[in-house]
C-alpha positions as CSV (number, residue, x, y, z in Angstrom):
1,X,0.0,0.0,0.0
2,X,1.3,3.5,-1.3
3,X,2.1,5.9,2.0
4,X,-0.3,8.3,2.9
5,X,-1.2,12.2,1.2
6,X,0.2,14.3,3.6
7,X,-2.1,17.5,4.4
8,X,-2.3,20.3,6.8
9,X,-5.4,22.4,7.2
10,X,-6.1,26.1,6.8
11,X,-7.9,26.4,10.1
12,X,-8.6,29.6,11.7
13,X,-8.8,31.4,8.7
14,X,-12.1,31.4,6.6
15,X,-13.5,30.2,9.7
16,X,-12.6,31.5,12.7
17,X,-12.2,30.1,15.8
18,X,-11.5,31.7,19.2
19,X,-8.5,30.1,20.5
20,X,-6.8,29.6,17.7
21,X,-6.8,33.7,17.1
22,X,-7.2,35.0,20.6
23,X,-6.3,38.6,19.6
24,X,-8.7,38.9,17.3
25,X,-11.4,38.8,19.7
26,X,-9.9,40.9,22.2
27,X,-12.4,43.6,23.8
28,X,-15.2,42.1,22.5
29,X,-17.6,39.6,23.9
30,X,-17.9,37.4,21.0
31,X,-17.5,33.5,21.1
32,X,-18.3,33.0,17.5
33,X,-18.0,33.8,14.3
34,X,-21.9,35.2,14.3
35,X,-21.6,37.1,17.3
36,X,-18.1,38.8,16.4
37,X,-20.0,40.0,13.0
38,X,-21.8,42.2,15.2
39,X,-18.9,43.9,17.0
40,X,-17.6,47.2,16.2
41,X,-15.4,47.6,12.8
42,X,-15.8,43.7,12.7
43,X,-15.9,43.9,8.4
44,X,-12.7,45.5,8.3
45,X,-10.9,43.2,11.2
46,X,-11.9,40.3,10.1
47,X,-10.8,41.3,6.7
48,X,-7.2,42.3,7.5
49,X,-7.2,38.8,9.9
50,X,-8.4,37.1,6.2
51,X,-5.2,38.8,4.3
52,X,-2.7,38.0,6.5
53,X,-3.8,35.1,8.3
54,X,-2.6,32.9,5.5
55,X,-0.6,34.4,2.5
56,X,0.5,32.5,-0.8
57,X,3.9,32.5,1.0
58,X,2.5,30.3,3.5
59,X,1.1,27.6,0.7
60,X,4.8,28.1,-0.6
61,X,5.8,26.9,2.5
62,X,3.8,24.0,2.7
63,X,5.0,22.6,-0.7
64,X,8.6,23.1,0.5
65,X,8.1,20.7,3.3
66,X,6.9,18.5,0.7
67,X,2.9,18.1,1.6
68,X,0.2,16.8,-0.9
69,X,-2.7,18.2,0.5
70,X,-4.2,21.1,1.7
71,X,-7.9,20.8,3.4
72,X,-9.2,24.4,3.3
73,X,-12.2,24.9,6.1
74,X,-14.9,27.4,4.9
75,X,-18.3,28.4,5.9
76,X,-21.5,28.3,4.1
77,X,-21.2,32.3,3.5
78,X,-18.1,31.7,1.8
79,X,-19.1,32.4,-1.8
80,X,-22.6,34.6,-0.9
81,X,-22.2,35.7,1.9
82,X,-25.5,35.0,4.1
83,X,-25.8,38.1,6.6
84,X,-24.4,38.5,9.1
85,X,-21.2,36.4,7.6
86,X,-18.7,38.3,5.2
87,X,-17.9,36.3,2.1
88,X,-14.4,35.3,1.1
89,X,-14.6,34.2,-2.9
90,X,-11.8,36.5,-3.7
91,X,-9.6,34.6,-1.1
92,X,-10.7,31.0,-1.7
93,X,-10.0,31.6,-5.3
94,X,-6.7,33.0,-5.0
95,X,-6.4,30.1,-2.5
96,X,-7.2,27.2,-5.1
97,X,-4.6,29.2,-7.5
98,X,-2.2,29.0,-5.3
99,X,-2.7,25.7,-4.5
100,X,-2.2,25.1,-7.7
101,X,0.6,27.0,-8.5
102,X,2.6,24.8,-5.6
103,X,1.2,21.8,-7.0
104,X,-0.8,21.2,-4.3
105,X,-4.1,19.4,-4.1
106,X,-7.1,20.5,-2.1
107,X,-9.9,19.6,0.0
108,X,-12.6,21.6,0.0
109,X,-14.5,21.2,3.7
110,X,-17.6,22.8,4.5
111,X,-16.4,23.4,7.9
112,X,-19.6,25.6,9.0
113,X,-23.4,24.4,8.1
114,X,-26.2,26.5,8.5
115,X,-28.0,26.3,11.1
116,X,-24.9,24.9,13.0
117,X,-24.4,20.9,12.6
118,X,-22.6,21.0,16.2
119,X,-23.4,23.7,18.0
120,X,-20.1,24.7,18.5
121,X,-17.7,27.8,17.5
122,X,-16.1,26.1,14.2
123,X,-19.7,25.5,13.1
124,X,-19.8,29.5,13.1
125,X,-22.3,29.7,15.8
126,X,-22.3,28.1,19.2
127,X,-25.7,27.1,20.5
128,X,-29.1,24.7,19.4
129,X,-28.2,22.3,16.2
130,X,-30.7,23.8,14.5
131,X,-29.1,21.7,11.0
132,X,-30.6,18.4,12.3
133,X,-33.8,19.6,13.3
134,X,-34.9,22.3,10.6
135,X,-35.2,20.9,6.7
136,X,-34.3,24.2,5.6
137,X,-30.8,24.4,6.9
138,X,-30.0,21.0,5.1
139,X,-31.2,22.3,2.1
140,X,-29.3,25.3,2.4
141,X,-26.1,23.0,3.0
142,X,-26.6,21.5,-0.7
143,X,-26.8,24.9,-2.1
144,X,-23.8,25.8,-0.8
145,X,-22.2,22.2,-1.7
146,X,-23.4,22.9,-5.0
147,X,-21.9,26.9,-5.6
148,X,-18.8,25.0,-4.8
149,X,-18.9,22.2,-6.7
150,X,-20.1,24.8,-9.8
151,X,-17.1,27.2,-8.9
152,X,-14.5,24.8,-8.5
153,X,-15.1,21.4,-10.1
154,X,-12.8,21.9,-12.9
155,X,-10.1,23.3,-10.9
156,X,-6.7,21.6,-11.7
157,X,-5.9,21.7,-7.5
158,X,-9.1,20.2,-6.2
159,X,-8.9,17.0,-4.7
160,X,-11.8,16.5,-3.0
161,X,-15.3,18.0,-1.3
162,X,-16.3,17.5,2.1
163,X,-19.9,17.5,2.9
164,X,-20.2,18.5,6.0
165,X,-17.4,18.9,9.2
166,X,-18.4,17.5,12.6
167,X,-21.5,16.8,12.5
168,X,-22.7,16.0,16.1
169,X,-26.3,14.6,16.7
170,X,-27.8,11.5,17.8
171,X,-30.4,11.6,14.7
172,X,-27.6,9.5,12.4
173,X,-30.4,8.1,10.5
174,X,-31.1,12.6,9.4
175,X,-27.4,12.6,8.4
176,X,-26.6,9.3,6.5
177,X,-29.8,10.8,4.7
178,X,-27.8,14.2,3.8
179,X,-24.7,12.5,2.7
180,X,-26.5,9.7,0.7
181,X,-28.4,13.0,-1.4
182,X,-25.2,15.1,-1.6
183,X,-23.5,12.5,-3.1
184,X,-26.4,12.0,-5.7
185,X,-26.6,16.0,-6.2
186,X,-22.7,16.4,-7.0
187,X,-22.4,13.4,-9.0
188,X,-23.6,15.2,-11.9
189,X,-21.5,18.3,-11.2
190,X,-18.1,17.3,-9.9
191,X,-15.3,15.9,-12.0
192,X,-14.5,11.9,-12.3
193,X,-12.0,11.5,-9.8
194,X,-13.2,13.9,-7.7
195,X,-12.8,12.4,-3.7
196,X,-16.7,13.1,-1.8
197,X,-15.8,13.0,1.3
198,X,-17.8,12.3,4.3
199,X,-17.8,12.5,8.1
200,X,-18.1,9.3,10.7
201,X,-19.6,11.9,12.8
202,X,-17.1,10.1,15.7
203,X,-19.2,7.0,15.4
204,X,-16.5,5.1,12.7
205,X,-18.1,1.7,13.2
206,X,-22.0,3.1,12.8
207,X,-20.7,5.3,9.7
208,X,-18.4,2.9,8.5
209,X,-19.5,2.1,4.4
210,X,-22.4,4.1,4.8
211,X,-21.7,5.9,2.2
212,X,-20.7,3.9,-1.6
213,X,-19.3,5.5,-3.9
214,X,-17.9,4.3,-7.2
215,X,-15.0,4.3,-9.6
216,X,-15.6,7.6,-11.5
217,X,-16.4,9.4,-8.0
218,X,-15.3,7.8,-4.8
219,X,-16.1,8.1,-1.2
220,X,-14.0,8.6,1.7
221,X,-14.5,8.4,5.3
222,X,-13.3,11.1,7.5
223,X,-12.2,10.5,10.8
224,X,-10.8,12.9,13.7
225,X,-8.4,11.3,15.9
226,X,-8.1,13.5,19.3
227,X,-7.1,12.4,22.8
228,X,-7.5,16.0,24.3
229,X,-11.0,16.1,25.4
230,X,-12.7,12.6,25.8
231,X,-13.3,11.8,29.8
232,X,-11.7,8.0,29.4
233,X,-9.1,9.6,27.7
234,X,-8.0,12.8,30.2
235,X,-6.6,10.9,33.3
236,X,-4.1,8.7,31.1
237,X,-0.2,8.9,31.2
238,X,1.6,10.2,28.0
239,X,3.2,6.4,28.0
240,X,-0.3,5.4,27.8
241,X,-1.8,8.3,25.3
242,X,1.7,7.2,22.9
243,X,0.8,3.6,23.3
244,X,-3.0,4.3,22.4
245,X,-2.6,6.2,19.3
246,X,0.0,3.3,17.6
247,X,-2.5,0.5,18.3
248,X,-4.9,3.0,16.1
249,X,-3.6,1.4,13.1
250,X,-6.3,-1.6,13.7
251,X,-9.7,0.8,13.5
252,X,-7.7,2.8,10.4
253,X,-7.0,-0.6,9.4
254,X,-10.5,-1.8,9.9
255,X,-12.3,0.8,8.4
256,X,-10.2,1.1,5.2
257,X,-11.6,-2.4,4.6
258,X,-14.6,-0.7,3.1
259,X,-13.7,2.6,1.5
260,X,-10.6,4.9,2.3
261,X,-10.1,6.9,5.3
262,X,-8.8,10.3,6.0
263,X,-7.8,11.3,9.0
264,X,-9.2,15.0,8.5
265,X,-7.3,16.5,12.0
266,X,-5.1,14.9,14.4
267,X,-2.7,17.0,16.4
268,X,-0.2,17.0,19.5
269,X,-2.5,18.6,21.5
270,X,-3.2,16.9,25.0
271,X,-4.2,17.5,28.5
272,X,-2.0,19.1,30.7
273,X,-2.1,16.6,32.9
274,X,-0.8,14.0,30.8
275,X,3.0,15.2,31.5
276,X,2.2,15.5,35.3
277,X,5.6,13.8,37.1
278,X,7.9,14.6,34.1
279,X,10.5,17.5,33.6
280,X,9.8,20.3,31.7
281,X,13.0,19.1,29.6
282,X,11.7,15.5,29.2
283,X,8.3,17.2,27.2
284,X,9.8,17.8,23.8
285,X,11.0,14.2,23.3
286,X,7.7,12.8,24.7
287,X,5.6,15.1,22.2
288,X,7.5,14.2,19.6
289,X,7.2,10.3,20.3
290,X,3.5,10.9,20.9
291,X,3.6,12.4,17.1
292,X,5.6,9.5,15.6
293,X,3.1,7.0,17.0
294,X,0.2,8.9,15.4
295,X,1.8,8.9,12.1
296,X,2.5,5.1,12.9
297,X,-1.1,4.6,13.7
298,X,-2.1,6.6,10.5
299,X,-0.3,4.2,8.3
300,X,-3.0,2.2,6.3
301,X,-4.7,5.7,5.6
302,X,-5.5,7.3,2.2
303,X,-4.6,10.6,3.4
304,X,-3.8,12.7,7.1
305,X,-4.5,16.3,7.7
306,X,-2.6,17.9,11.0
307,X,-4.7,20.4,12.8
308,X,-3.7,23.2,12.2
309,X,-1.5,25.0,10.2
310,X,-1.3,28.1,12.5
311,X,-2.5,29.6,15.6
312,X,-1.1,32.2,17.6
313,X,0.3,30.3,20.5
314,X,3.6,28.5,19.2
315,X,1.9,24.7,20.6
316,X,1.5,21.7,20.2
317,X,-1.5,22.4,17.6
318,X,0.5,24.5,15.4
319,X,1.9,22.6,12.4
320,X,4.7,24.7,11.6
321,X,6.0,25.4,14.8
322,X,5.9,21.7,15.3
323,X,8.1,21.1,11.7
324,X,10.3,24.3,12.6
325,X,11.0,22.6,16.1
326,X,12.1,19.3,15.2
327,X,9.5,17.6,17.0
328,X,7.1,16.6,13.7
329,X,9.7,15.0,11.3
330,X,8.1,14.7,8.0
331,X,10.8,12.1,6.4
């Protein structure tokens, strides 16, 4: 089996999130994208956060380390806008063109539903998951699945179109529904080859093949590895979280049985608590050897995506501090 695609996302940038730009929000009392749209001279912040957040001398940079991919989180406002959200099209296509001028392929994820698919911040509004529950916000999902698709399907850098990021809800039956007509809609509007892309909504062995695609347009599962937030997962040793993400290779394994898998975010990030009882200067070896044992783990995958790029804290979720560090070796 050929190694993985190599990928980083663009997070934080069409979509923004909180803690990944801290300074951004600062004075205001926003905890969303929504909600900082309706702070004072938000237009022309967020616009000036859009041009340098991520330049083409960043996608240059990513090429240099030798990546393949590039997963590109937008919102459903992205192309029209949808008040009180500020369109990007300008960006995302200079995006794509530099994508392609790097030779670097792209997924395009639909990071941010309307109505909100998870009721959290990277959904672009925190609150009620108003996606499962109203028609109209599905529906308003395909259109914007579809301005994409129309926009970009012939686009020499495209790789692939996610349906929807994240989707949280215990109505499974609502979303297998969604993917299952997405993929029907963009089957006549997306190029052959083109990878659809869809989430295991962190259920991989409910979502697992739920989805069949075929030769012209395959499917992919996507599936978001993180041992920073679960409660089984909070209270274990870093010995333990290392020795738990290089037995992942069995689900990857498992689950490539039936279609490919992406891992569409995975990242270094981990409790505090994890390090408890070792030295400050034991931490970078042990973060690095936590990293290796992901990529281990990630083996049997069709592609991986680190989370993120960038964020303003030089951590253990920031790609390039990571590869500028020595602690995430990429050969």
């Amino acid at each position: 089996m050929s190694a993985p695609l190599r990928g980083v996302n663009l997070g934080g940038w069409l979509v923004l999130e909180k803690w990944m730009t801290p300074s951004l929000f600062d004075a205001t009392d926003a905890v969303d994208e929504y909600t900082f749209m309706s702070t004072p001279d938000a237009a022309a912040r967020l616009q000036s956060h859009r041009e340098t957040f991520i330049t083409e001398s960043d996608m240059a940079w990513i090429a240099e380390q030798g990546m393949d991919l590039v997963r590109l989180p937008v919102g459903h406002w992205v192309l029209g806008g949808d008040e009180p959200y500020l369109g990007a099209a300008g960006l995302l296509d200079a995006a794509m063109d530099w994508a392609a001028t790097y030779e670097l392929a792209v997924l395009l994820d639909l990071h941010a539903a309307s109505g909100s698919q998870n009721g959290q911040d990277h959904s672009g509004r925190v609150g009620p998951r108003r996606w499962y529950r109203e028609r109209s916000h599905r529906e308003h999902t395909h259109a914007a699945l579809a301005a994409l698709a129309t926009r970009y399907a012939n686009h020499p850098a495209l790789w692939g179109l996610e349906l929807v990021n994240e989707p949280m809800d215990w109505r499974i039956w609502r979303l297998r529904h969604f993917h299952a007509d997405a993929y029907r809609r963009l089957a006549a509007q997306l190029a052959p080859g083109t990878h659809v892309v869809f989430s295991d909504a962190f259920v991989p062995w409910i979502q697992r093949g739920s989805l069949a695609g075929s030769a012209t347009l395959p499917t992919v599962i996507d599936s978001h590895f993180y041992q920073a937030f679960y409660p089984w997962d909070v209270f274990r040793t870093i010995d333990s979280h290392i020795a738990k993400a290089r037995r992942r290779g069995r689900l990857v394994s498992w689950l490539s049985r039936l279609q490919p898998v992406l891992i569409g975010e995975w990242s270094g990030g981990l409790p505090a608590r994890a390090y408890r009882g070792r030295s400050a200067e034991e931490r970078p070896a042990l973060t690095k050897a936590y990293l290796d044992a992901q990529l281990e783990g990630y083996a049997d995958a069709l592609a991986w995506c680190f989370w993120s790029y960038r964020t303003e804290t030089a951590d253990d979720w920031n790609f390039r501090h990571l590869v500028e560090s020595g602690l995430l070796k990429l050969s």
